[in-house]
C-alpha positions as CSV (number, residue, x, y, z in Angstrom):
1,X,-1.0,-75.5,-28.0
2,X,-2.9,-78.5,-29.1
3,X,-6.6,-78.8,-29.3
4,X,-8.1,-81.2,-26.9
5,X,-8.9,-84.5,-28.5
6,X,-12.8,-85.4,-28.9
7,X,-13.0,-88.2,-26.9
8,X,-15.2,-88.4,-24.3
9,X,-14.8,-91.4,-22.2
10,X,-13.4,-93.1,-24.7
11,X,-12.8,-97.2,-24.2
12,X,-9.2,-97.6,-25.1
13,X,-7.8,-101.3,-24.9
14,X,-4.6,-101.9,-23.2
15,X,-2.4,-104.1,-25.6
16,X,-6.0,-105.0,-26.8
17,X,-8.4,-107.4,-25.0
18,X,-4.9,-108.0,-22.6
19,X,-6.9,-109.8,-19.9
20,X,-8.7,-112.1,-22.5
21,X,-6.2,-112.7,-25.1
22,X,-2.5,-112.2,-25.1
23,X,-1.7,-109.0,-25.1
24,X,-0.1,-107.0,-27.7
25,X,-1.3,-109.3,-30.4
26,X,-3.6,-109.4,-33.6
27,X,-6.1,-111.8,-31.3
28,X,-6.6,-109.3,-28.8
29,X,-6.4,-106.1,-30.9
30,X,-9.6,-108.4,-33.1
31,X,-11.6,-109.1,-29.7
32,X,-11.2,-105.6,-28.2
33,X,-13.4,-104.7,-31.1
34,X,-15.9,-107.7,-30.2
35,X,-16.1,-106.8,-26.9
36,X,-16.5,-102.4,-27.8
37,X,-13.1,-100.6,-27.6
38,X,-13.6,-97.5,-29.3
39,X,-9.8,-97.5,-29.8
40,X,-6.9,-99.9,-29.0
41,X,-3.5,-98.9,-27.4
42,X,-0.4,-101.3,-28.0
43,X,3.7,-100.5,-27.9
44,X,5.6,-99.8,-30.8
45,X,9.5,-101.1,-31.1
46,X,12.0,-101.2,-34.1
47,X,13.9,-104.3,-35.3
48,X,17.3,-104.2,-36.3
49,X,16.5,-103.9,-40.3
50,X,14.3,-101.5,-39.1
51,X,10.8,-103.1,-39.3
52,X,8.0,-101.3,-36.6
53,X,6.7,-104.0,-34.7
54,X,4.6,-104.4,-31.6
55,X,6.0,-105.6,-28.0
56,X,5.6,-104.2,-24.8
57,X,9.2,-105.3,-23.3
58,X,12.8,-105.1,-25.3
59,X,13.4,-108.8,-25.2
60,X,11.2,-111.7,-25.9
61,X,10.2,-113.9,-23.1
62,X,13.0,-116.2,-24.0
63,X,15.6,-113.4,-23.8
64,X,16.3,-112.5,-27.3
65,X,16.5,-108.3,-27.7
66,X,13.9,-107.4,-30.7
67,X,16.0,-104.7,-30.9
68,X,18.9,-106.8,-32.1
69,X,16.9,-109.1,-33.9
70,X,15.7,-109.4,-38.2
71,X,11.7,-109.0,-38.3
72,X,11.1,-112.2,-40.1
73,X,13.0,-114.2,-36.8
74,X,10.6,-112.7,-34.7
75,X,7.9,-115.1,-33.4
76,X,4.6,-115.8,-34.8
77,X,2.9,-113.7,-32.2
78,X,4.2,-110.5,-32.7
79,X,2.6,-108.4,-35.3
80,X,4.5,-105.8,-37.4
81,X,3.1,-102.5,-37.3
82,X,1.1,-103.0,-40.1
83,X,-0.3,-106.1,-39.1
84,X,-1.4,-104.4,-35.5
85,X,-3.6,-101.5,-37.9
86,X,-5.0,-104.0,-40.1
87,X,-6.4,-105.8,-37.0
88,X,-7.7,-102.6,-35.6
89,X,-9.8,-101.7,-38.5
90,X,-12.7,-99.6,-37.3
91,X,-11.1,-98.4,-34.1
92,X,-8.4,-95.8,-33.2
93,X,-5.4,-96.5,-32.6
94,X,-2.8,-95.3,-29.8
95,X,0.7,-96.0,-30.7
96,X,3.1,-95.7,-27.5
97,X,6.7,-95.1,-29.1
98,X,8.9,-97.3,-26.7
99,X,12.4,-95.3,-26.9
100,X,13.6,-94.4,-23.5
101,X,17.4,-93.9,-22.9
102,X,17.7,-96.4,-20.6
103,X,16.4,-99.0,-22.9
104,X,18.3,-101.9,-23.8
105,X,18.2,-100.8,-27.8
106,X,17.9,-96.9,-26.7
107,X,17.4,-94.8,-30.4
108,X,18.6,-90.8,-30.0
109,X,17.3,-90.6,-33.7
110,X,14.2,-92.1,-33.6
111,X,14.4,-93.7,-36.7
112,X,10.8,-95.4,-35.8
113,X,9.5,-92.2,-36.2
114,X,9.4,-92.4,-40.3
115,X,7.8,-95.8,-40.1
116,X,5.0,-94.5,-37.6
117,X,4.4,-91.8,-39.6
118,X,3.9,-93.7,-42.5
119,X,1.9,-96.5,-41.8
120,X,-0.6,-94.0,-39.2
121,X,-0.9,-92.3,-42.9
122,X,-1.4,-95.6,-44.9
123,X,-3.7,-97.5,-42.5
124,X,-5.6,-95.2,-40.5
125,X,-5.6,-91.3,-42.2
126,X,-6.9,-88.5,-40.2
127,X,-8.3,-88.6,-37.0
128,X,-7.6,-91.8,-36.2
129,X,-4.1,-91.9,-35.3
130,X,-2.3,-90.8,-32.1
131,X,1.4,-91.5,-31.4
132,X,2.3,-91.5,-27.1
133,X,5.2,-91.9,-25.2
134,X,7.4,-91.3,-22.1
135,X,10.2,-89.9,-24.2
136,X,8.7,-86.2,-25.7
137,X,11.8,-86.4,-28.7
138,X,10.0,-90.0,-29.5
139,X,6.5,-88.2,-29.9
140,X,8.1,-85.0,-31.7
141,X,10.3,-87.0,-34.4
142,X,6.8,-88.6,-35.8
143,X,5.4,-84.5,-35.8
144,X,8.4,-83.7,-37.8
145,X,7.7,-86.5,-40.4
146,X,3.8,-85.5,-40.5
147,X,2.6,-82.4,-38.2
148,X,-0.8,-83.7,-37.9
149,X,-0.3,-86.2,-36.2
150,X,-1.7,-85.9,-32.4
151,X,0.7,-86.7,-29.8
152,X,0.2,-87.6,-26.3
153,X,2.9,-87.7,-23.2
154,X,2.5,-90.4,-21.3
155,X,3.7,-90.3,-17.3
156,X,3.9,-92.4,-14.4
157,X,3.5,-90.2,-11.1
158,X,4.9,-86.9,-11.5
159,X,3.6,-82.9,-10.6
160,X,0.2,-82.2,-12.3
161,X,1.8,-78.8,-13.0
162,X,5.1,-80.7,-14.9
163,X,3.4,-83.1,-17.0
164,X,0.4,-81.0,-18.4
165,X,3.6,-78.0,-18.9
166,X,5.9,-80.5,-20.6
167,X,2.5,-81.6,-22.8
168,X,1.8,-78.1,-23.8
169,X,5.4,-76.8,-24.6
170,X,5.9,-80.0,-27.1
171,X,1.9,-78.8,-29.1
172,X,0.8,-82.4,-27.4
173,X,-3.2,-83.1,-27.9
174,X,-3.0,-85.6,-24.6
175,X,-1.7,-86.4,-21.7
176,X,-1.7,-90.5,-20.2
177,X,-1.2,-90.4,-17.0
178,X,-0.9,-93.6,-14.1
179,X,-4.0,-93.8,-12.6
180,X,-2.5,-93.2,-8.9
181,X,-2.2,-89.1,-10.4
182,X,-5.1,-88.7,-11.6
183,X,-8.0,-86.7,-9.9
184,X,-10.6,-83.8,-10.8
185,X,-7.3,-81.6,-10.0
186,X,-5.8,-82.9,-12.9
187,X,-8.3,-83.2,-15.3
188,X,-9.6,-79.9,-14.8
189,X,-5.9,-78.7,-15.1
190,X,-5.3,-80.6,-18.4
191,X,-8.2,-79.6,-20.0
192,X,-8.0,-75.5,-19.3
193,X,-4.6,-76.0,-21.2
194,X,-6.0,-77.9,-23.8
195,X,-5.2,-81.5,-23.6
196,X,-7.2,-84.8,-23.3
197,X,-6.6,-87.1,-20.4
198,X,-6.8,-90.7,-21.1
199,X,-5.9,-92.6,-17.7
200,X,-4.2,-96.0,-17.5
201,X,-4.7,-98.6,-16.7
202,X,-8.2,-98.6,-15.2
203,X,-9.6,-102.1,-14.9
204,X,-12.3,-101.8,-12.2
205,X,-15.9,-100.6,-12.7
206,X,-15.7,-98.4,-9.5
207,X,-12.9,-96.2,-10.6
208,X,-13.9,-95.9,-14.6
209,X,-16.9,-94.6,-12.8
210,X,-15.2,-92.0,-10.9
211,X,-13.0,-91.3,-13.7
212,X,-15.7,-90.8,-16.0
213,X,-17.3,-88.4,-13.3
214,X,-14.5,-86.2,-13.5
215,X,-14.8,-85.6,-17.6
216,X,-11.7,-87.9,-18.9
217,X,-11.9,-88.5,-22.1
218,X,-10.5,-92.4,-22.1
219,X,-9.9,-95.0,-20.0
220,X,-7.1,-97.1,-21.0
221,X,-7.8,-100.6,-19.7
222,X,-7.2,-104.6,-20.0
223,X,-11.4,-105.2,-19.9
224,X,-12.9,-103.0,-22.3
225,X,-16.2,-105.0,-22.2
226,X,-16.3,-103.8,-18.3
227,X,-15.5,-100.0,-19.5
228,X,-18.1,-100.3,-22.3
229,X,-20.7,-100.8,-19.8
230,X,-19.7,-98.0,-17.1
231,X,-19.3,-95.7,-20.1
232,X,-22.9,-96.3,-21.8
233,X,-24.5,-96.6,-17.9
234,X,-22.8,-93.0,-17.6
């Protein structure tokens, strides 16, 4: 079993500054610092000559699969990997591994997992570094390249009982679940088994507060100027 994570009500900024500046990108990973993320949280994808790159969804917005496509035709906006870490210099970083098998560009090997591995070892060294995702083989091919790095399972709405299990039974530090699942049931639950519970994606003041009131240790939102401040007011 993984030891929990310290963070304690950590701001964690969803594809950056996302509601400021577009997500996923080196302006909004720079302005989530500006405005006090403690860490940033962005999705990871592979190119076809194998570049790590960041991008929420498997095609561009004009159709074109990144997953089919050479880094260097990608557009301006989206960083590579390394980029994304040099822009979050002085914060955390969570990397969500996007690899499920019903993805358009669906990898059974993983083979992101060796340029995660290395770059989290380059750019941001120990303790600074976590790797999440829906798919548990995603999280456990970057342990295999480099066991310590934390890993985190993240999961829409599903049994309290399955998620924190499936966590513990892959050595995962974390557990990100939806919002909707989340209450002092869970938390409580997650953290007697060991794991941090970083919530997404939280973007009123209202429910950080609750949230925060229940002992999670981050709050994975799009404002994290408006999580700064319930955090320090807590």
């Amino acid at each position: 079993m993984s030891a929990r994570l310290a963070l304690v009500a950590a701001v964690i900024a969803h594809r950056g500054a996302s509601q400021a500046a577009p997500e996923n990108t080196v302006e909004a990973f720079r302005l989530a610092r500006d405005l006090g993320a403690d860490w940033v949280e962005f999705d990871v994808r592979r190119t076809t000559d194998g570049v790590a790159v960041v991008h929420h969804d498997a095609h561009l917005a004009d159709g074109r699969r990144i997953g089919r496509m050479q880094a260097d035709d990608l557009p301006d906006y989206v960083p590579s990997l390394a980029e994304a870490l040099e822009a979050c210099e002085g914060m955390g970083v969570h990397l969500e591994i996007k690899n499920l098998p019903d993805d358009p560009d669906y990898d059974r090997d993983n083979l992101v997992a060796d340029a995660v591995a290395g770059l989290i070892a380059a750019y941001l060294g120990p303790g600074r570094g976590v790797v999440s995702s829906f798919n548990v083989d995603a999280a456990d091919a970057v342990r295999a390249v480099n066991p310590t790095i934390p890993t985190a399972l993240v999961c829409g709405i599903v049994q309290p009982a399955q998620a924190v299990a499936r966590a513990t039974a892959h050595n995962m530090a974390a557990v990100h679940p939806f919002d909707a699942m989340c209450d002092a049931s869970f938390v409580r639950r997650a953290h007697d088994a060991g794991l941090a519970v970083n919530v997404w994606t939280i973007n009123q003041a209202e429910r950080m507060a609750e949230l925060v009131a229940m002992g999670v240790d981050g709050l994975i939102t799009d404002v994290p100027d408006v999580a700064r401040a319930v955090v320090d007011a807590g």
